[in-house]
ChimeraX commands (.cxc) that place a marker at each C-alpha (Angstrom):
marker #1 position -2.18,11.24,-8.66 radius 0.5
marker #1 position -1.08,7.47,-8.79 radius 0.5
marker #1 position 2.45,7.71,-7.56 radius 0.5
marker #1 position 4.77,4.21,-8.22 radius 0.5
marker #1 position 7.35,3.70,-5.89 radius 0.5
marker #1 position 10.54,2.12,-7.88 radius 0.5
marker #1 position 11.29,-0.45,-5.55 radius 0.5
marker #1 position 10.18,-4.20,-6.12 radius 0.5
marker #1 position 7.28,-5.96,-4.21 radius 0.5
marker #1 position 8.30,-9.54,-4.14 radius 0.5
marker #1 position 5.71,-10.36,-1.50 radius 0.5
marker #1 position 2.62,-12.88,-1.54 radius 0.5
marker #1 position -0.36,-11.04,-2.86 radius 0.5
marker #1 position -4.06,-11.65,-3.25 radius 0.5
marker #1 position -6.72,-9.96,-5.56 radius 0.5
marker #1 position -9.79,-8.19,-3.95 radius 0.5
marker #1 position -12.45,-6.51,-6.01 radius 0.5
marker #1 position -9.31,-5.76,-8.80 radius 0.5
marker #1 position -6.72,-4.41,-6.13 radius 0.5
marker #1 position -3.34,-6.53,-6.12 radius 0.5
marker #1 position -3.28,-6.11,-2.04 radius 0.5
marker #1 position -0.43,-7.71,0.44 radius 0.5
marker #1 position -1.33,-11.20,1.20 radius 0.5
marker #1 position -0.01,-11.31,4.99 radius 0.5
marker #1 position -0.23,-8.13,7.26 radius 0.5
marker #1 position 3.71,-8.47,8.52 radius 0.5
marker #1 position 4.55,-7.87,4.83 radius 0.5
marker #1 position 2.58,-4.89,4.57 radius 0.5
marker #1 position 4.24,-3.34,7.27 radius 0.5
marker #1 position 7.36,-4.23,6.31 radius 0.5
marker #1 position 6.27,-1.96,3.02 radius 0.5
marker #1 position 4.78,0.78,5.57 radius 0.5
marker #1 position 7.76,1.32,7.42 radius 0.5
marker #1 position 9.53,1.73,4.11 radius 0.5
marker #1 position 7.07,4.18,2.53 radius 0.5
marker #1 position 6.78,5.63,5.96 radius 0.5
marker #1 position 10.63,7.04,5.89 radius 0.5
marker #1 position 10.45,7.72,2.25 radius 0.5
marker #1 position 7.70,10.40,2.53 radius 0.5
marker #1 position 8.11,11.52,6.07 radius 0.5
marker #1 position 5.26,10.44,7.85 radius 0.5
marker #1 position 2.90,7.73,9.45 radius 0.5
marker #1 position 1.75,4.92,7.46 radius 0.5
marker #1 position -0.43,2.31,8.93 radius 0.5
marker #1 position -1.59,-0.84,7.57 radius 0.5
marker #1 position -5.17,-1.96,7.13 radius 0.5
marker #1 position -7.21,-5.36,5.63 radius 0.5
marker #1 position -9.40,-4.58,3.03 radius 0.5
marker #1 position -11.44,-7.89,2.34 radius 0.5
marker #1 position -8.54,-10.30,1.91 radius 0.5
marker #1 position -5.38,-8.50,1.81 radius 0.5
marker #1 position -3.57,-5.79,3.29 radius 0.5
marker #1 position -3.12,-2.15,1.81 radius 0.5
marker #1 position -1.20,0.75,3.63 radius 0.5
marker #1 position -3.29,3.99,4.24 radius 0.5
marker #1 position -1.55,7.44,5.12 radius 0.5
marker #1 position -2.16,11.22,4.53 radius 0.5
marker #1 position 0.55,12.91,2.31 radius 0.5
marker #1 position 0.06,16.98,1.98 radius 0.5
marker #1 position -3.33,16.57,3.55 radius 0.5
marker #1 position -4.86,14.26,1.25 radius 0.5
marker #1 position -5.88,10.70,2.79 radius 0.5
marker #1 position -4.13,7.93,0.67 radius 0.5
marker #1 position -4.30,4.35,0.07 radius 0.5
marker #1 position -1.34,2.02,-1.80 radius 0.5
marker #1 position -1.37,-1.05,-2.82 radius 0.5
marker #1 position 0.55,-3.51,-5.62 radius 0.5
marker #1 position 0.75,-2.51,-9.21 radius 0.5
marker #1 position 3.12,-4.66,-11.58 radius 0.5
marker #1 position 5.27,-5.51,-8.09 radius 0.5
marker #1 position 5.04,-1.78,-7.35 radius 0.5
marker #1 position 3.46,0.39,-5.08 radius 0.5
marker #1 position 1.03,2.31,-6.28 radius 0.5
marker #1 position -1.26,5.05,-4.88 radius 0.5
marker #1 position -4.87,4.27,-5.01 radius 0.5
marker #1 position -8.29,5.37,-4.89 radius 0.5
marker #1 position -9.36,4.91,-0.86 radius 0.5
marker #1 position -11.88,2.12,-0.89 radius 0.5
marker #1 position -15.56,3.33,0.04 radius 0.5
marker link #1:1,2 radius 0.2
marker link #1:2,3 radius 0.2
marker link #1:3,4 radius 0.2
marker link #1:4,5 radius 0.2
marker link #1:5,6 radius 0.2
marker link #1:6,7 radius 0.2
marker link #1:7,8 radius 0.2
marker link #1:8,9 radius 0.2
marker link #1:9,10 radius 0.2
marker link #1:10,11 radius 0.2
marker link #1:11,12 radius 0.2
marker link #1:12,13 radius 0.2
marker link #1:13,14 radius 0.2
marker link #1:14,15 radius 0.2
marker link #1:15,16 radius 0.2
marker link #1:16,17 radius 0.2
marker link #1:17,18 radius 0.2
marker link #1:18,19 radius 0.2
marker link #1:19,20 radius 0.2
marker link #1:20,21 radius 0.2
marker link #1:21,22 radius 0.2
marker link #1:22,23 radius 0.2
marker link #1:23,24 radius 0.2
marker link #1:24,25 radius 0.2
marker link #1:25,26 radius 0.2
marker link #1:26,27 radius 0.2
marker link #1:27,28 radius 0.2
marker link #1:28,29 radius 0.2
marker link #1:29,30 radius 0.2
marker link #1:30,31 radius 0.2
marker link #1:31,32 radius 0.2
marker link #1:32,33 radius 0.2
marker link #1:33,34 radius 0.2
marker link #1:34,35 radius 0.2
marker link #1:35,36 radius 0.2
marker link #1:36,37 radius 0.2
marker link #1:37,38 radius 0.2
marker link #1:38,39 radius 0.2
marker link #1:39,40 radius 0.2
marker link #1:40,41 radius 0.2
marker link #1:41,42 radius 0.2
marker link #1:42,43 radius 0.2
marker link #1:43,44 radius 0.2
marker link #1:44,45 radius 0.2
marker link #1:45,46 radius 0.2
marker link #1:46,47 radius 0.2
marker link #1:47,48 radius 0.2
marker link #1:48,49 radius 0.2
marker link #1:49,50 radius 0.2
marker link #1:50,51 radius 0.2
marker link #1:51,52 radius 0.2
marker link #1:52,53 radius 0.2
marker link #1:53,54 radius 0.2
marker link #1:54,55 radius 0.2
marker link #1:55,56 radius 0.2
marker link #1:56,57 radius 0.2
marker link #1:57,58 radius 0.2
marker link #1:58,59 radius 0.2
marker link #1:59,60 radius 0.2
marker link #1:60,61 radius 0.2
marker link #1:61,62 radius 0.2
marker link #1:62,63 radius 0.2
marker link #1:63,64 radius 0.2
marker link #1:64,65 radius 0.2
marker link #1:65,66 radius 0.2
marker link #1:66,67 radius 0.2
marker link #1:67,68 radius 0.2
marker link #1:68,69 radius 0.2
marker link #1:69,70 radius 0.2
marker link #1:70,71 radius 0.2
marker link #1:71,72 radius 0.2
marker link #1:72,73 radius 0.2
marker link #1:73,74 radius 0.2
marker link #1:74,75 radius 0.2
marker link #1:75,76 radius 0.2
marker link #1:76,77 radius 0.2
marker link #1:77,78 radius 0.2
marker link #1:78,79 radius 0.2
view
């Protein structure tokens, strides 16, 4: 499932391997204390090549979001 959060990313992003990803890590968790109170429960923050992504586990599934459109998005986990 690739859930997109309504509210609007209007952070500095990069590219990385097709990913929009957060360009600076105090954005990103900005974003994961957000997401963190949304879904009730511990979102951390983690650089994958360039940027910045935010990586929790929601109903026992690991889970990775980045930017889509200025959105998060849920993503696959990068290997």
């Amino acid at each position: 499932m690739n859930t997109i959060f309504a509210a609007p990313v209007f952070d500095a992003t990069v590219i990385f391997e097709g990913k929009e990803l957060f360009k600076g890590q105090g954005a990103a968790r900005t974003w994961a204390e957000k997401l963190a109170k949304e879904l009730e429960t511990p979102i951390d923050v983690r650089k994958i090549g360039t940027g910045w992504a935010l990586f929790g586990t929601v109903d026992g599934a690991d889970c990775v979001w980045a930017i889509h459109g200025q959105r998060l998005k849920r993503m696959q986990a990068p290997e």
